[in-house]
C-alpha positions in Angstrom: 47.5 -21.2 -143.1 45.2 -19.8 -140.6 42.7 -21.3 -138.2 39.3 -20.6 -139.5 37.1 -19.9 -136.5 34.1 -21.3 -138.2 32.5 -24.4 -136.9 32.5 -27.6 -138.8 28.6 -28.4 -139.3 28.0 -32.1 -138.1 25.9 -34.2 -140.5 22.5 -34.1 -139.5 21.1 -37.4 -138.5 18.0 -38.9 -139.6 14.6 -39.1 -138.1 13.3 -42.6 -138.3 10.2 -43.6 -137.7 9.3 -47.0 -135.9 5.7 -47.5 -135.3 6.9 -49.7 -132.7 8.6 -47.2 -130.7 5.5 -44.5 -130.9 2.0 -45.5 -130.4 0.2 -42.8 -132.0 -3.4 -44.1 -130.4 -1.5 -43.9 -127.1 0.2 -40.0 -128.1 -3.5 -38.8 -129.1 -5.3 -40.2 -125.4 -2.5 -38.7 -123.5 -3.0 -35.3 -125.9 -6.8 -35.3 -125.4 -6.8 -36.0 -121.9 -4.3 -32.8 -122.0 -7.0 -30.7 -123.3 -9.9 -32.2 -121.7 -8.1 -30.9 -118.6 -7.2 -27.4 -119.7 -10.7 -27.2 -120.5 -11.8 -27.8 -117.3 -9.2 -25.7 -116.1 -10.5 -23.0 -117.9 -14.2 -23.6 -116.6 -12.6 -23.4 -112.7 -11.0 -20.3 -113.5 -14.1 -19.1 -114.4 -16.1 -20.1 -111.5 -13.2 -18.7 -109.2 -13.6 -15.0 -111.0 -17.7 -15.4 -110.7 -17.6 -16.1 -106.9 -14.7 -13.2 -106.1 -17.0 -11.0 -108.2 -20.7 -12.4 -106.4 -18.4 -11.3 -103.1 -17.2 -7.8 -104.4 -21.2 -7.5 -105.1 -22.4 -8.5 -101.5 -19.4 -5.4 -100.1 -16.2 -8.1 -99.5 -12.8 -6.9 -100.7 -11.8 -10.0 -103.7 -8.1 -8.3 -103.2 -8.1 -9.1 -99.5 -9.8 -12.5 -100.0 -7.0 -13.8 -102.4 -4.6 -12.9 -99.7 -6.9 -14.8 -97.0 -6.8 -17.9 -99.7 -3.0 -17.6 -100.1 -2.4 -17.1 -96.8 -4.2 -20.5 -96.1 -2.1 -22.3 -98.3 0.6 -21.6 -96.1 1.7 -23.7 -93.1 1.1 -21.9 -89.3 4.8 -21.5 -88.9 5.8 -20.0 -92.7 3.2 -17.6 -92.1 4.2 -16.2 -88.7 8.3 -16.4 -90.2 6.2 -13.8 -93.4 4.6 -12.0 -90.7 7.4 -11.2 -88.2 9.8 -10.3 -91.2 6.9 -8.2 -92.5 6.6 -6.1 -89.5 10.7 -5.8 -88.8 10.6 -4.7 -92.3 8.0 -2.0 -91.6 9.3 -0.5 -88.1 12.6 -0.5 -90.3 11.3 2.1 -92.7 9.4 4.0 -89.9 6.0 2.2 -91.0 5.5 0.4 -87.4 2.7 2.2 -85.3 
């Protein structure tokens, strides 16, 4: 007889359900303080887009001051490493001045 390449299914196991083992009041704080914090998260995110556009209002660039924000982010030394590589790159494709 031949091999049949199909895969015997393995029996499913059951789900049980211990009270013990999952606190539901527990599960629905941790949830809630979830959303509470994605809510909040939302609000920032919102504030951060007002302020960028008060700034594009008053004549400052909001794409060059994300870069300035990044770029603070960064430790002294990485950003020197991204800027040295940044300008071998360009004087290798003819873009130094």
């Amino acid at each position: 007889m031949a091999k049949s390449n199909l895969k015997q299914k393995e029996p499913l196991k059951k789900v049980t359900t211990n009270v013990s083992e999952v606190s539901g009041n527990r599960l629905k704080s941790f949830i809630e303080r979830v959303e509470r914090l994605e809510e909040e998260k939302s609000a920032i995110a919102e504030d951060i887009r007002d302020v960028y556009a008060e700034a594009k209002g008053t004549g400052f660039d909001p794409r060059v001051m994300r870069k300035i924000v990044s770029l603070r982010k960064t430790n002294l030394e990485k950003r020197r490493e991204q800027q040295e590589l940044l300008e071998l790159y360009m004087s290798a494709i003819g873009m130094a001045e």
